[in-house]
MARGUBA-249917 format. One line per field, with one value per residue (C-alpha): residue number from 0; y, x, z. Coordinates in Angstrom, 3 decimals. Layout:
<pts>
nr = (NUM, ...);
y = (Y, ...);
x = (X, ...);
z = (Z, ...);
</pts>
This chain:
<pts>
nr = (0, 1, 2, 3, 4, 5, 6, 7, 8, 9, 10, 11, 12, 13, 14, 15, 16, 17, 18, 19, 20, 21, 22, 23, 24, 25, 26, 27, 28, 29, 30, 31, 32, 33, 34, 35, 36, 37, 38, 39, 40, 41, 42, 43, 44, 45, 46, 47, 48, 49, 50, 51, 52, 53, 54, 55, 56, 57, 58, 59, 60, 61, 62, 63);
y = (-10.183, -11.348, -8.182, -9.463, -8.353, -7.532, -7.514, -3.960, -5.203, -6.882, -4.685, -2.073, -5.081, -5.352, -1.630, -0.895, -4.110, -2.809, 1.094, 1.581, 3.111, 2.367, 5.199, 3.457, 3.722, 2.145, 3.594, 5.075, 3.974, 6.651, 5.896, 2.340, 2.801, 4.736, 2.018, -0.844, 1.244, 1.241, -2.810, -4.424, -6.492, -5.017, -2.083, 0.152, -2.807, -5.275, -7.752, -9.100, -6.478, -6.218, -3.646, -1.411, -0.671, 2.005, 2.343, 6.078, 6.241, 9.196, 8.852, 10.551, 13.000, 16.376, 18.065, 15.180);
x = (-8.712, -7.200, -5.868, -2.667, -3.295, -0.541, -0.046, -1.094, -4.670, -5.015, -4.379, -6.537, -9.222, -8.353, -8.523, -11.931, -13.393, -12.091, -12.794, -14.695, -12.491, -8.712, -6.844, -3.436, -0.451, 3.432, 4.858, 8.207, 11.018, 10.467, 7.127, 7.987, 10.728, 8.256, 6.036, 8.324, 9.850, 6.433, 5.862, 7.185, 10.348, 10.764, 13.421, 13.955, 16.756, 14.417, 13.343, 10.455, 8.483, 9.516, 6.886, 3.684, 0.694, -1.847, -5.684, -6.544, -10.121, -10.650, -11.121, -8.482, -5.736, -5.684, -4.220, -5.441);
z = (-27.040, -23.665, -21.796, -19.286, -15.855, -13.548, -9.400, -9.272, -10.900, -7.961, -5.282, -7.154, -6.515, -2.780, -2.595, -3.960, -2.210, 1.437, 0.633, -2.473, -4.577, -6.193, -4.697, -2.985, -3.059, -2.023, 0.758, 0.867, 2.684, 5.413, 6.548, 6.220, 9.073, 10.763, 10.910, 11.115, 14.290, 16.380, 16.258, 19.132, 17.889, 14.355, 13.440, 10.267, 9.187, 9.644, 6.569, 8.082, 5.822, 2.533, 1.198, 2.596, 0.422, 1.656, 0.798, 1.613, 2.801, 0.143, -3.319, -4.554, -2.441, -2.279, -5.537, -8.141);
</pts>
């Protein structure tokens, strides 16, 4: 039996080979802006980043 795989298989890959473990997630618009408002050059309207993914150094998050 061939089992599809989808994007998310592969960023659970990515994750565990950088931390060891498949605990990520997307992150929300507000942290985006957040983000996108410290680089030099970029702004909260900017489409120069259309998504970030994070890899949280622990296993799983407080209240799993």
């Amino acid at each position: 039996m061939i089992v599809s795989r989808d994007f998310t298989d592969d960023i659970d890959d990515c994750c565990n080979a950088i931390v060891g473990h498949t605990n990520w997630e997307f992150a929300d618009k507000p942290l985006v802006e957040k983000i996108m408002s410290k680089r030099n050059g970029d702004h909260p309207n900017s489409d120069r980043i259309k998504c970030v993914v994070i890899f949280y150094n622990e296993e799983h998050e407080d209240g799993y």
